[in-house]
BAROMI-749145 format. One record per residue (C-alpha): residue number from 0; z, y negated, x negated. Coordinates in steps of 0.2 Angstrom, whole numbers, plus 5000, padded with zeros to 4 digits. Each point is the difference from the previous one (the first is absolute). Layout:
BEGIN
- i up north east
- NUM Z Y X
...
***
This chain:
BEGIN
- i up north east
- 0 5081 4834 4469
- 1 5012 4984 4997
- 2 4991 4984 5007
- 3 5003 4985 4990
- 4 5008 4987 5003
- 5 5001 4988 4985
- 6 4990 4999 4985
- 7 5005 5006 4985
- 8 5010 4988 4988
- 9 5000 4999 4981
- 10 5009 4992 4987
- 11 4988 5003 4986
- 12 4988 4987 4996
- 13 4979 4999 5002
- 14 4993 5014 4991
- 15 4986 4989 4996
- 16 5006 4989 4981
- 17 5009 5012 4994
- 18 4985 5012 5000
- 19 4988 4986 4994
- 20 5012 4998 4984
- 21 5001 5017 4997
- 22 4979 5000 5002
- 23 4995 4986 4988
- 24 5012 5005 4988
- 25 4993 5017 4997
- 26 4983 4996 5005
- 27 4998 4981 4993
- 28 4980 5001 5003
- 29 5002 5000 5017
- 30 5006 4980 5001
- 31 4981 4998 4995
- 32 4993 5005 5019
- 33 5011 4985 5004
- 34 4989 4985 5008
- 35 4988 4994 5010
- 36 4984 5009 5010
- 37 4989 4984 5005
- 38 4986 5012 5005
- 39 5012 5005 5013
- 40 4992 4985 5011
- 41 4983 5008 5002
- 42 5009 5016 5008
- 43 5007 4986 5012
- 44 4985 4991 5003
- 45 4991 5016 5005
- 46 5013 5008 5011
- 47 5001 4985 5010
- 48 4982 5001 5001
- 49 5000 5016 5005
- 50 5011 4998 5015
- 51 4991 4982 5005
- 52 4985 5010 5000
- 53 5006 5017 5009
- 54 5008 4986 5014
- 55 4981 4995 5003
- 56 4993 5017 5003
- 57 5012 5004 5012
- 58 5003 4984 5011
- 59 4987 5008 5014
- 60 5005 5018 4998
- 61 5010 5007 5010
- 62 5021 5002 4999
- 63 4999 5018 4995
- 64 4987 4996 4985
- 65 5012 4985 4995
- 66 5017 5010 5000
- 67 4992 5013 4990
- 68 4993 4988 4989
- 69 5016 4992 4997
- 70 5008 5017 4998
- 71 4988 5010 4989
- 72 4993 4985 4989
- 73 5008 4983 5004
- 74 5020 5005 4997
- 75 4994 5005 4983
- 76 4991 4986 4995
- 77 5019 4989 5007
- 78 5009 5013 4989
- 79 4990 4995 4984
- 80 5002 4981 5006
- 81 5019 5003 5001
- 82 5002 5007 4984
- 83 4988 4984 4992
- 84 5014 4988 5008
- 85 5013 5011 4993
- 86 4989 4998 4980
- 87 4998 4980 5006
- 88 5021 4999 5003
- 89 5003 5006 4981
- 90 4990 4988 4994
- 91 4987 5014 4995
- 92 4984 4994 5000
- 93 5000 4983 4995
- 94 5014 4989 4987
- 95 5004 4986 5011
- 96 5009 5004 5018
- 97 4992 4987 5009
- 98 4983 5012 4998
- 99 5007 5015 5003
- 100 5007 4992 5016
- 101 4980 4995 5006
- 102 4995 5017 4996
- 103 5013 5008 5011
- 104 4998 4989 5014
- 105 4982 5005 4999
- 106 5004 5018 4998
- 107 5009 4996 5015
- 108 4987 4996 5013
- 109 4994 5015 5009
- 110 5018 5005 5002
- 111 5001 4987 5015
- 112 5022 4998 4998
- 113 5004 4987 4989
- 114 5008 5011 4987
- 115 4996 4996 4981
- 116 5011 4986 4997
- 117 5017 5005 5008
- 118 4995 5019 4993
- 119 5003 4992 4982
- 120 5016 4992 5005
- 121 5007 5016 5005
- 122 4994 5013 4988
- 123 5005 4992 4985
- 124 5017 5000 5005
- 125 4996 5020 5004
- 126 4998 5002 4983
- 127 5015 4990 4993
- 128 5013 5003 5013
- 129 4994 5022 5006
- 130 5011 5006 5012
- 131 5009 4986 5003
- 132 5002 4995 5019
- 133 5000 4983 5003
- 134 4985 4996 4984
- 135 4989 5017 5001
- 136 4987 4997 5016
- 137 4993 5017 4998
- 138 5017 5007 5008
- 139 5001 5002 5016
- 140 5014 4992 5011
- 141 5014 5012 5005
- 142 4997 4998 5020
- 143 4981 5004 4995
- 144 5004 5017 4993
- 145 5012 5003 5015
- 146 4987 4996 5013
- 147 4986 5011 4990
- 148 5013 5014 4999
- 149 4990 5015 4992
- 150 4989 5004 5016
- 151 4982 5003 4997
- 152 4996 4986 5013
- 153 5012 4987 4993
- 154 4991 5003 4983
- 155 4983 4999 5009
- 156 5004 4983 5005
- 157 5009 4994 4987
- 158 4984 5004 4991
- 159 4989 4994 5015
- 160 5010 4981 4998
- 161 5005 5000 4982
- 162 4995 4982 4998
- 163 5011 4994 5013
- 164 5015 5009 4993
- 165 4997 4992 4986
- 166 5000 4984 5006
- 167 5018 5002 5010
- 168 5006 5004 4981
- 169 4998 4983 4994
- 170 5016 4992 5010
- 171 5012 5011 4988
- 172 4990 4991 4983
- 173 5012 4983 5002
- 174 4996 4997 4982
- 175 4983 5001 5000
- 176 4991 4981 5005
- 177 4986 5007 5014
- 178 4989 4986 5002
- 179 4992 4988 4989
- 180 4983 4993 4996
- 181 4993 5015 4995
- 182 5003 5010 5016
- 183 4996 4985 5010
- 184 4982 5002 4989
- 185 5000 5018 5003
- 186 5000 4999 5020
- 187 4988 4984 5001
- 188 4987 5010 4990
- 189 5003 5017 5010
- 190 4999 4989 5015
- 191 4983 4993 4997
- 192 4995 5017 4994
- 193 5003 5009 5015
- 194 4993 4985 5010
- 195 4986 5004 4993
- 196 4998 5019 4999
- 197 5003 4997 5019
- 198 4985 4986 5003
- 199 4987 5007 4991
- 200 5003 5019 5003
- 201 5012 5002 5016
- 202 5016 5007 5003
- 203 4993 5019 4997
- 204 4998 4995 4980
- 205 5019 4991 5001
- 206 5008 5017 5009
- 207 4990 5010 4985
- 208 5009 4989 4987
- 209 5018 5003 5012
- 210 4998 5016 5000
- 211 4994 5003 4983
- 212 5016 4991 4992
- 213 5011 5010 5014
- 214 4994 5017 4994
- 215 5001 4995 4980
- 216 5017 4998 5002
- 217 5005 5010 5015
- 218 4997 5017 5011
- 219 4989 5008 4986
- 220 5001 5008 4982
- 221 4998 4985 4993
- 222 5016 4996 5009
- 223 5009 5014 4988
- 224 5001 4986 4985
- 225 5014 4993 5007
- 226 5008 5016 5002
- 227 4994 5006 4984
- 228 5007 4985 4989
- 229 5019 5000 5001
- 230 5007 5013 5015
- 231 5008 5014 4997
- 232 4988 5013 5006
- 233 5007 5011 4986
- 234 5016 4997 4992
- 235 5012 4985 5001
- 236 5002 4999 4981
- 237 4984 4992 4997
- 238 4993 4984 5012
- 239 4983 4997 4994
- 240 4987 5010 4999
- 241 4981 5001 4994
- 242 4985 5006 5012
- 243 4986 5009 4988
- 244 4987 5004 5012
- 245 4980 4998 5004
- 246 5005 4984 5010
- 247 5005 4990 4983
- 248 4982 5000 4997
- 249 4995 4988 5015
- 250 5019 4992 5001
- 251 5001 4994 4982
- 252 5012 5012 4992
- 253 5013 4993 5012
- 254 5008 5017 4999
- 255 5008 4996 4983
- 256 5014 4993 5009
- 257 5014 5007 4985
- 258 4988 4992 4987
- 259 4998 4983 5009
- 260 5019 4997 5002
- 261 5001 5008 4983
- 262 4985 4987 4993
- 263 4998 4985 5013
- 264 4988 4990 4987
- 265 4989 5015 4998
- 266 4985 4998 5014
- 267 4994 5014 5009
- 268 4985 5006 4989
- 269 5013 5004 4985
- 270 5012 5007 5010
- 271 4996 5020 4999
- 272 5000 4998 4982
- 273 5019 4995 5000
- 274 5002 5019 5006
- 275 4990 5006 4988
- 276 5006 4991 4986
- 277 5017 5005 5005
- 278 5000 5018 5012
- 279 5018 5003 4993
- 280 5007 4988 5010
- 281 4988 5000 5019
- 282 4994 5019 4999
- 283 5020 5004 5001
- 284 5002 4989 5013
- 285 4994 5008 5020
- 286 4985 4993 5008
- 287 4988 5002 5011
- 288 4982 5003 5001
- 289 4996 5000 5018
- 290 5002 4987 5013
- 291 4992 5009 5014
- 292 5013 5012 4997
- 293 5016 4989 5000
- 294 4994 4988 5013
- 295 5003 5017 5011
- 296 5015 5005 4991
- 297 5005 4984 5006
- 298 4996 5000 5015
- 299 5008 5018 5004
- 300 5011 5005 4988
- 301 5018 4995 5011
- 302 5010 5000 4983
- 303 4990 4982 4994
- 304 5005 4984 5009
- 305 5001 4983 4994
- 306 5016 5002 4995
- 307 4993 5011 4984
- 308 5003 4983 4989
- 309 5009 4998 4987
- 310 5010 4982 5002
- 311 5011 4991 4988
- 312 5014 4989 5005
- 313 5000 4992 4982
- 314 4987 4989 4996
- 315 5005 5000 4981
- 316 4998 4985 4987
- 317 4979 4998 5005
- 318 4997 4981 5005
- 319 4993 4995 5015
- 320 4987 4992 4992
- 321 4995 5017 4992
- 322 4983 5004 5000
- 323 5000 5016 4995
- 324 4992 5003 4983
- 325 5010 5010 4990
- 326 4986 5007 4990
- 327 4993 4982 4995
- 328 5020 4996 4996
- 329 4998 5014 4988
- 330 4988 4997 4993
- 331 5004 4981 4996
- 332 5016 5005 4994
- 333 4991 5010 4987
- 334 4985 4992 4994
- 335 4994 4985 4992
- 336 4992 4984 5010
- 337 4982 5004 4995
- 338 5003 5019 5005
- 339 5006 4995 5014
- 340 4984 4987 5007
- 341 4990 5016 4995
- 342 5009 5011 5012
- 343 5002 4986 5012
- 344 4980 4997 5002
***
């Protein structure tokens, strides 16, 4: 076995457009799932319900029943309201930003860390600048692979504090304005959130909320996503890939990770019809269909590190004010103004 040291370079642009152009040029009907999902707020509204509530009943049980809670139903439930920040941060349920920014932030709540705002900063510039270094969050930092190493206990707790290695990826982002009103409005209304969780039902119902957000990104299969979406897990010439499992049914076909890059401005209930429209182009492509199963690959296989990314050193002629849409570019470029307010609704 050769450790790793590096990650692994490419001169060959995002897969991502030209695969979209290809797409919508052989398959033109598909530029009609492209729009809003305003119903999408009503999944929102009753996930954070959900959590509020489940926070209640536990708040005078005891640490074993609010760990399992926040393992066995609660880190789903955070899952599902992470994917809904994710529809809210490509504008996806409503036409004006402002909205979608309320919603997220609501979405938000039960997730305790302050995360919605500063999530959309970052991940647009995922989807315009992929694999580059210093614009691309979702990458980790060079000295973060190095400490992780491939060791089943590095990985554990990179898993284990995946939120806070995020957060030391920021101070490579230079370009990328951190603060504004909108985080500022993002922490108040967590703040006063939390303050209350912790008045009204006690610091057993907060830790349920902690823990639940922990596991829904962390040290469980739900973890796998991150892993799944663009690592190398099984060949370095292809860097995204799609999850088509059971767990898309309660994480919001999340999993269609190629066909969201492919289709940013599709939302999530249209998304498995972009694979079946078109299975030339995503059943030829590997995937997975198990996160239990890679989230122990992960974890054991000593040939994965997280230095299996693929990194770009050329940030090629894509603004910085990019906010990755290509399919809406598209389809602008080929359609009339009244066509196009109809795909925009």
């Amino acid at each position: 076995m050769i450790k790793k040291t590096d990650f692994v370079y490419s001169q060959e642009s995002e897969p991502h457009r030209i695969r979209t152009k290809k797409i919508l040029k052989e398959f033109p009907q598909l530029r009609k799932l492209i729009g809003k999902n305003p119903k999408t707020i009503w999944a929102i509204i009753g996930l954070v319900s959900f959590q509020v509530i489940l926070a209640w009943f536990v708040r005078d049980q005891s640490w074993w029943i609010v760990f399992g809670a926040a393992y066995l139903l609660g880190a789903f439930a955070d899952h599902a309201l992470f994917v809904m920040i994710h529809e809210c941060t490509h504008q996806l349920l409503f036409k004006n930003r402002n909205a979608n920014r309320w919603a997220s932030m609501f979405a938000n709540l039960p997730q305790i860390l302050p995360s919605a705002i500063s999530f959309e900063k970052y991940h647009i510039k995922h989807h315009a600048f992929q694999g580059v270094h210093e614009l691309d969050a979702d990458l980790p930092n060079k000295w973060e692979a190095k400490l992780i190493n491939n060791s089943f206990f590095g990985k554990a707790l990179w898993l284990l504090f995946f939120p806070v290695f995020q957060l030391f990826r920021l101070s490579r982002l230079r370009e990328i304005h951190p603060f504004d009103k909108w985080i500022l409005t993002n922490w108040l209304l967590q703040a006063a959130f939390t303050t209350a969780i912790a008045y009204f039902m006690g610091w057993h119902a907060v830790a349920f909320l902690l823990l639940s957000f922990s596991f829904s990104v962390g040290l469980h299969p739900l973890g796998a996503r991150w892993i799944q979406e663009h690592y190398l897990t099984v060949t370095e010439e292809q860097e995204t890939y799609s999850y088509y499992g059971n767990f898309n049914a309660v994480a919001f076909n999340v999993g269609f990770h190629n066909e969201h890059h492919d289709f940013p401005s599709i939302p999530w209930n249209k998304l498995p019809e972009i694979r079946k429209t078109a299975p030339e182009y995503y059943d030829t492509l590997y995937y997975h269909t198990s996160w239990t199963k890679l989230f122990f690959q992960f974890l054991f296989d000593r040939e994965i590190s997280l230095f299996n990314r693929i990194v770009r050193r050329d940030r090629g002629k894509v603004a910085l004010t990019d906010i990755s849409k290509p399919d809406i570019d598209l389809v602008k470029a080929e359609v009339s103004k009244p066509q196009l307010e109809e795909v925009e609704k």
